[in-house]
Every structure is written in structure tokens, then in C-alpha cells.
N, C-alpha and C positions, 0 to 999 in steps of 0.2 A: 525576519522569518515569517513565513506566512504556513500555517496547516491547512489541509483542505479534509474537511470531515466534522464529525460532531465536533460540536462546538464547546472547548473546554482551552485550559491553556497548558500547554507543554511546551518543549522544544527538544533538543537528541542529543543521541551521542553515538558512537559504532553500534553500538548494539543493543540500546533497552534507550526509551525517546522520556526523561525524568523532570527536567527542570521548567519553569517558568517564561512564556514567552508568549508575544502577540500571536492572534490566533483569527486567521478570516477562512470562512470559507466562501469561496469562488466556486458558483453552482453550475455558472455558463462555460467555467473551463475543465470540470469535471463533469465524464460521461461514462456511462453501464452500457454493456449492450447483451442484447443474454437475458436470461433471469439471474438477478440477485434479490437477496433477502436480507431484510434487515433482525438482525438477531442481538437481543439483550444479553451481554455480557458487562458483569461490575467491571473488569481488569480496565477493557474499552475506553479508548475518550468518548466523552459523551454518552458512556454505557452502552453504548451499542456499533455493532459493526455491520459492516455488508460482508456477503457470501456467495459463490456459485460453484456448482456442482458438474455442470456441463461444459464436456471439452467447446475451445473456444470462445466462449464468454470471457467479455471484455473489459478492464475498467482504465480509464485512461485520463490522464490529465495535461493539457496544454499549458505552457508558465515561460513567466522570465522570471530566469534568475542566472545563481550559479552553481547550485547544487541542489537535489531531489534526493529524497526517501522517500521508500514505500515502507512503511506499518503495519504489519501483521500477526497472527497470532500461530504459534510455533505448536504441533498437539501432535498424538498417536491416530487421528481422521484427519488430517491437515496433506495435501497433495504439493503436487508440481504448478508452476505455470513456469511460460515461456516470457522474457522479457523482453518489450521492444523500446530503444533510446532513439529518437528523432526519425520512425521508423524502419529500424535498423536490429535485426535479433541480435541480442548481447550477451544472454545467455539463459540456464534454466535455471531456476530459485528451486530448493527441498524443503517445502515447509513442515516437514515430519521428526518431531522429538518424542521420544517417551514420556516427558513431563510437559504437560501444558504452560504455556509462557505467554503471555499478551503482553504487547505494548516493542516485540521484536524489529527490528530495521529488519526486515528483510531483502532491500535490494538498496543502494548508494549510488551516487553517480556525481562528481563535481565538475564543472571546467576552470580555466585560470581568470577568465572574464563572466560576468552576466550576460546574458543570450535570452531567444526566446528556444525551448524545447521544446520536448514529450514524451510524455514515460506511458506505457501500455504495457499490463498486466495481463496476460493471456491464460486462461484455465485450459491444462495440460488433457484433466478429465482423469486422473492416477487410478488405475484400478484399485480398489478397495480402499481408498483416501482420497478422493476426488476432491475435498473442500478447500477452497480457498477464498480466502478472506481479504478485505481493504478495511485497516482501521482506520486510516489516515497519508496522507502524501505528507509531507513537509520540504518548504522549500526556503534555500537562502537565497536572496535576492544580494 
């Protein structure tokens, strides 16, 4: 398993990412485009996550493996993005809960083999919860 983000050790599960696992981040195959900001949160791997506000800002990560998660934090200021897999839209993520929740899988994706992919995270821009967040990708090779 390889995570790409602060650098701490985890690994997943459907829905909260809890246990123990290698942990690299790959700088050159994750990219922002957009403003994002890096924001101190305890929940966070690595204490801190990125964020953007503006529709269209972009985060994206290029990998081989055979399954990808994206990590995000579930809140009542927490928006939409739009998901793209090998780019291809796949669908739109709600990251909007009444109770704040960090450390959320918010989007999954596996195939039956290892491949090389790409996951692109798109900000929607949600009127009055625009925020959206990358705490982490993880990936099974």
C-alpha cells in the first residue's frame, strides 16, 4: 500500500482509513492545480490536510496499482467535487455531514489486476460549502 500525503502510517478500510501500513509519499505523481491550502487539523495524517474553495480546483494523482482511495474529511462547510478515474467523470462525491469526521474514504475504485491510473478530484464550488479537502490518496499496488 503506498499513501500519498502527510506522512504518517495508516492504511483503510470502506469507510474510516485506521490500521498500520507503509506509507510513501510520491510528490511527482501528485499535483494541485487551483489554490489549495494547507490547514492544521489533529484528526489529519500528518496533522494537516489541503483544501480549496474554488469551483474547479484540481488534485490529482497518477499511480500503478489496483485500487485507489481518496481521504477526506466529512463536515457541515464540506462541498461536492466531481470525480474523474483515468480521465473519465465517475461521479460526484457529498462531503457534507452534520458531524465532523476526518480520516473518511470518500471516493474507492479497484480493478481485478494492477494497472497504471488516475484519480482527479474536482471542486464543484457548493454554494455555501464550497470546502473540499485531500487528506490523503492510498493506493494498493
Amino acid at each position: 500500500m503506498v499513501i500519498c500525503g502527510p506522512p504518517t502510517l495508516v492504511s483503510g478500510s470502506t469507510d474510516t482509513v485506521t490500521s498500520a501500513a507503509r506509507l510513501v509519499e510520491i510528490l511527482s505523481e501528485l499535483g494541485y492545480q487551483g489554490t489549495w491550502t494547507s490547514l492544521y487539523r489533529s484528526f489529519a495524517y500528518g496533522s494537516y490536510i489541503k483544501y480549496a474553495t474554488a469551483t474547479n480546483a484540481k488534485a490529482w494523482l497518477s499511480f500503478s496499482g489496483r485500487s485507489i482511495a481518496w481521504v477526506a474529511t466529512k463536515s457541515a462547510t464540506s462541498g461536492r467535487a466531481w470525480i474523474y478515474v483515468d480521465g473519465s467523470y465517475v461521479q460526484t462525491v457529498d462531503l457534507y455531514s452534520t458531524t465532523t469526521y476526518g480520516k473518511r474514504v470518500a471516493f474507492s475504485k479497484s480493478w481485478s489486476t494492477s494497472g497504471t491510473h488516475s484519480l482527479q478530484v474536482v471542486v464543484e464550488g457548493t454554494s455555501g460549502r464550497p470546502a473540499v479537502d485531500v487528506d490523503a490518496f492510498v493506493v494498493l499496488r
